[in-house]
PAFIVO-796438 format. One record per residue (C-alpha): residue number from 1; x, y, z. Coordinates in steps of 0.2 Angstrom, whole numbers, plus 5000, padded with zeros to 4 digits. Layout:
BEGIN
R:num:u:v:w
R:NUM:X:Y:Z $
...
This chain:
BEGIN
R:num:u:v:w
R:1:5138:4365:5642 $
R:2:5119:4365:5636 $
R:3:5107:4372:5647 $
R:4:5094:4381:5649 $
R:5:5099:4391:5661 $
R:6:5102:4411:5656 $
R:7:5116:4412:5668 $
R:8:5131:4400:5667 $
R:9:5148:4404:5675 $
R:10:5161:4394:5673 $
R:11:5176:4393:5687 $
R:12:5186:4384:5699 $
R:13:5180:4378:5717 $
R:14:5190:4390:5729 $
R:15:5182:4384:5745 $
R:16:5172:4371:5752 $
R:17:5164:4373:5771 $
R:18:5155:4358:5780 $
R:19:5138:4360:5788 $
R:20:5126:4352:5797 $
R:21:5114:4350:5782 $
R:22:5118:4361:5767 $
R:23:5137:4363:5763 $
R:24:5144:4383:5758 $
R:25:5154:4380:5740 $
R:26:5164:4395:5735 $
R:27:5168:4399:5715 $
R:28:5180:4410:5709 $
R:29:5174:4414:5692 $
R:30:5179:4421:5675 $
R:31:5180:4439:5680 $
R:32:5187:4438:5693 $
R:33:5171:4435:5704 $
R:34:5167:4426:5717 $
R:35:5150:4415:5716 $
R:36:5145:4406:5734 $
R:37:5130:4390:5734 $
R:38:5124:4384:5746 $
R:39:5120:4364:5741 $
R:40:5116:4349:5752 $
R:41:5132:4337:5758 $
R:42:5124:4322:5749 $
R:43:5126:4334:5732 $
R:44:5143:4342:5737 $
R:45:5149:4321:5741 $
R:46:5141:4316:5725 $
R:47:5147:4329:5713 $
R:48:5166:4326:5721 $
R:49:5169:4346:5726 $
R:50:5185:4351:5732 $
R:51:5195:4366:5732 $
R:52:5205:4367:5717 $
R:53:5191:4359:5704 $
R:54:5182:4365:5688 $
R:55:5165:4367:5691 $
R:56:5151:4380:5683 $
R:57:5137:4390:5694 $
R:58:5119:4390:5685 $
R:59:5109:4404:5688 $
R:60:5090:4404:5682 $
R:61:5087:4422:5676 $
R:62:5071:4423:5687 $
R:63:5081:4418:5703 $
R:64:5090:4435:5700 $
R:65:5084:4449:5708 $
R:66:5088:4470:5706 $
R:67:5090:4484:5716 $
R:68:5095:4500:5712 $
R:69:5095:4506:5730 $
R:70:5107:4492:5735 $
R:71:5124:4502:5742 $
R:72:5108:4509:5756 $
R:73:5108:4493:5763 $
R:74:5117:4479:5771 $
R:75:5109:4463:5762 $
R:76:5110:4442:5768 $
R:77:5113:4439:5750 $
R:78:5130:4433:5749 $
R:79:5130:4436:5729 $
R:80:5130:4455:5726 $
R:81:5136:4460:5706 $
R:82:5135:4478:5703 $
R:83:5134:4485:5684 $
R:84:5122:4494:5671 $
R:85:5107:4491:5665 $
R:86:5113:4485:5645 $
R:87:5096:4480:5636 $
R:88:5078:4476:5641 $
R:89:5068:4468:5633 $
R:90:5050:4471:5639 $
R:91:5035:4456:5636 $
R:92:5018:4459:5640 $
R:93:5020:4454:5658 $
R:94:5038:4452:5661 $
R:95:5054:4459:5657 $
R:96:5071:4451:5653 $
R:97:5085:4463:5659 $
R:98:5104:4460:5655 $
R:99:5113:4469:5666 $
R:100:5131:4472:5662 $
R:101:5147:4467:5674 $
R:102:5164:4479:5676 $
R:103:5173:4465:5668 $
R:104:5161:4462:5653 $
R:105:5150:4449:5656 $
R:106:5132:4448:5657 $
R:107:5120:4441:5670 $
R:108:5102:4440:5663 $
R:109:5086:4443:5677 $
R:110:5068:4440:5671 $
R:111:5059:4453:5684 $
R:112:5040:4459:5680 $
R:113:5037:4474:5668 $
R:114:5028:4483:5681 $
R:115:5047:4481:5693 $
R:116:5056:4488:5676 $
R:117:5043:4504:5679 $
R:118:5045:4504:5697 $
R:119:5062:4503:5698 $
R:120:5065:4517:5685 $
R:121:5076:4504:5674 $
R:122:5083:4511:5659 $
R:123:5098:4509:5648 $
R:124:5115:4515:5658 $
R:125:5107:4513:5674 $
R:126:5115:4509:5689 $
R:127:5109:4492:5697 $
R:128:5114:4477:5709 $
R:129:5111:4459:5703 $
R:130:5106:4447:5719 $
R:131:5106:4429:5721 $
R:132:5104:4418:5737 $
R:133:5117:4404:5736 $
R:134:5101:4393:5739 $
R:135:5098:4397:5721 $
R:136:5113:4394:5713 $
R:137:5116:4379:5704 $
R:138:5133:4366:5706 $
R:139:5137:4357:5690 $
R:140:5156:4348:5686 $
R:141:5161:4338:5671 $
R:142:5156:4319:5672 $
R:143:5173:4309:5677 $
């Protein structure tokens, strides 16, 4: 998949619940992971979901947000991914943070230098990745 997005999961569709306006789609995703969006029904009818599919989450990296104070807290954020700090790469106004996952993979934040600073990041730290499901992105192969 090509994309500009910093954050791509691949997976299958574990669940699928019906609302009124926007549609809960659960992803179980290499890793072991579970990645939940929260789409409209005229998407989830369009792009075909069901339980059992391929599809991938896309995550733009300034859609991610870190804490480092997270386990203090009970958060609405339904997508919670603990790891370490593993690189920073600080711009003059922002910062690009890859933050390491138990199982390996990476999930990329783009947060302001000034947060880094605040937030005390630094290689090995501790840290929680969040994302609203309103945030992430559905995408499955054309049939």
């Amino acid at each position: 998949m090509q994309t500009s997005a910093r954050n791509v999961f691949l997976g299958t569709v574990k669940a699928v619940r019906k609302g009124a306006i926007n549609d809960e789609v659960e992803l179980s995703v290499e890793g072991e992971k579970t990645i939940v969006a929260a789409i409209t029904r005229t998407s989830r009818e369009r792009l075909g979901l069901k339980e059992g599919m391929q599809a991938a989450a896309l995550i733009k990296a300034d859609f991610v947000l870190l804490m480092t104070d997270a386990d203090d807290y009970l958060l609405s954020t339904r997508n919670q991914f603990k790891g370490k700090v593993a690189k920073i790469t600080k711009g003059t106004v922002n910062a690009e943070v890859q933050v390491a996952l138990p199982d390996d993979s990476l999930i990329t934040s783009v947060i302001t230098v000034n947060s880094v600073d605040r937030l005390g990041l630094a290689l090995g730290s501790p840290v929680t990745a969040i994302v609203k499901a309103m945030n992430v992105i559905v995408a499955v192969p054309k049939q």
